[in-house]
Steps between C-alpha positions, in 0.01 A plus 500: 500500500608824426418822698579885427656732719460808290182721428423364120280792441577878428409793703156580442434145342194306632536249749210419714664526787620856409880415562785555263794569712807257581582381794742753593217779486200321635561266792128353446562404195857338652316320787243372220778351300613304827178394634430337102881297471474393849120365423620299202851382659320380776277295318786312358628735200803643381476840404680683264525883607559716230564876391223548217459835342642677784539884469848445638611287234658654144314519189674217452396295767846484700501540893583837617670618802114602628449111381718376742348712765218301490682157464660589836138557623388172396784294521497596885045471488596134358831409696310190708318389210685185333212470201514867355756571233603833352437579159717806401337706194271351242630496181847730380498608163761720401690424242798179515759804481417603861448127662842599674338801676149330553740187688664810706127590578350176602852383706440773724126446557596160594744624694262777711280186597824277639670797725111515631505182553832468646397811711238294671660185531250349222519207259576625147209413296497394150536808272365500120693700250302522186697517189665823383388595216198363257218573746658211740621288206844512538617276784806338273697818627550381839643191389832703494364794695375324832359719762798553773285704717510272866727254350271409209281214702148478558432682145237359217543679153156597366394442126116638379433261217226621217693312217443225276684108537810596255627783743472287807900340491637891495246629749537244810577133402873605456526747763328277741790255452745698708268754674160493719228596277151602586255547207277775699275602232375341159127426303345494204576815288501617142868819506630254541372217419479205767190250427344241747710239301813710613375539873491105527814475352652746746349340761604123429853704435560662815358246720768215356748781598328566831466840421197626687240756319231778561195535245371836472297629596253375837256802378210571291637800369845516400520241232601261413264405793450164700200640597154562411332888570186434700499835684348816414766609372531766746663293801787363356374135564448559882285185598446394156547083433833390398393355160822362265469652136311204263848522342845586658380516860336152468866358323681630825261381731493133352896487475511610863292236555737236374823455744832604324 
């Protein structure tokens, strides 16, 4: 499961709960955040806490040193929690020419969340790094640019797949040979293309290389979605029935439904 730390909506955007600060300017919003990961970790899940369209992060989605300000906030929120993990910043996407700067940029965020945790005498939790470049599709880079920040260890290397079966041995089968990969983000999509044949292929794919995956999206709303919209349309889905899609919500549920 995947949870977001940042306010995904603009100021002034509409939200029914009125709120589109981040957690460094509205503690409400912070405790909210807490009081949802520690409802779903204690219920058995691992959650994935991530930056998503934070106002701190760059127009290119790199971590900022206002980022890491709130990584230090949550990495200290989350310090007795074995089951969440951090996600740093969605998806990078400036261009390969600057994957040395965006490294620079994610190395220190990791490294603002170990001195926090080293600060309180905490467990370093497992960090994911997306890729650097490619909106999260470049992950080969830190096969010769691993992340040094608190030795290197506990650290996953994020990949968002939205690609068809041909790409797959660049993207994470030949990565995932010498580095930890997690696929945190793929489904059906047309730019570019990645059918439901290519979805069960990447699935069959990672799970022979034990590399674990997150569908997107759990939402009625943000396609591609795993979920039907039975609200109004005005709540957000607040108390509506989980219902799977006839489609790509019903093909997740029924392969989490078979044991890997």
């Amino acid at each position: 499961l995947e949870a977001y730390s940042s306010a995904a909506y603009p100021k002034g955007g509409r939200r029914v709960d009125g709120q589109w600060k981040n957690i460094l300017q509205d503690p409400a919003y912070f405790t909210a955040i807490q009081q949802i990961v520690r409802h779903m970790t204690a219920k058995g899940a691992y959650v994935l806490v991530s930056e998503w369209l934070d106002p701190t992060t760059t127009e290119t989605e790199l971590p900022t040193a206002q980022t890491n300000r709130e990584w230090d906030l949550l990495a200290r929120a989350f310090a007795d929690d074995p089951r969440v993990l951090y996600g740093l910043v969605n998806e990078p996407h400036d261009a390969p020419a600057n994957d040395a700067a965006a490294f620079s940029a994610l190395n220190a965020a990791v490294q603002t969340i170990r001195d926090a945790e080293n600060a309180i005498g905490a467990k370093h939790h497992i960090v994911s790094v997306p890729g650097v470049d490619g909106y999260a599709r470049n992950v080969a880079y830190y096969v010769d640019h691993p992340i040094t920040a608190g030795g290197g260890a506990n650290i996953v290397y994020e990949i968002h797949v939205y690609n068809s079966a041909t790409e797959f041995q660049n993207l994470f089968v030949a990565p995932a040979a010498k580095i930890p990969i997690l696929i945190g983000e793929f489904g059906p999509s047309t730019n570019p293309p990645m059918s439901f044949a290519d979805i069960t292929t990447m699935m069959e794919t990672a799970e022979k290389l034990e590399v674990p995956y997150i569908a997107w999206n759990f939402h009625a709303n943000c396609p591609p979605n795993l979920l039907q919209s039975t609200s109004d349309g005005g709540s957000c889905g607040i108390g509506m029935p989980l219902v799977p899609t006839p489609d790509w919500g019903m093909l997740i549920k029924n392969r989490f439904a078979t044991p890997w």
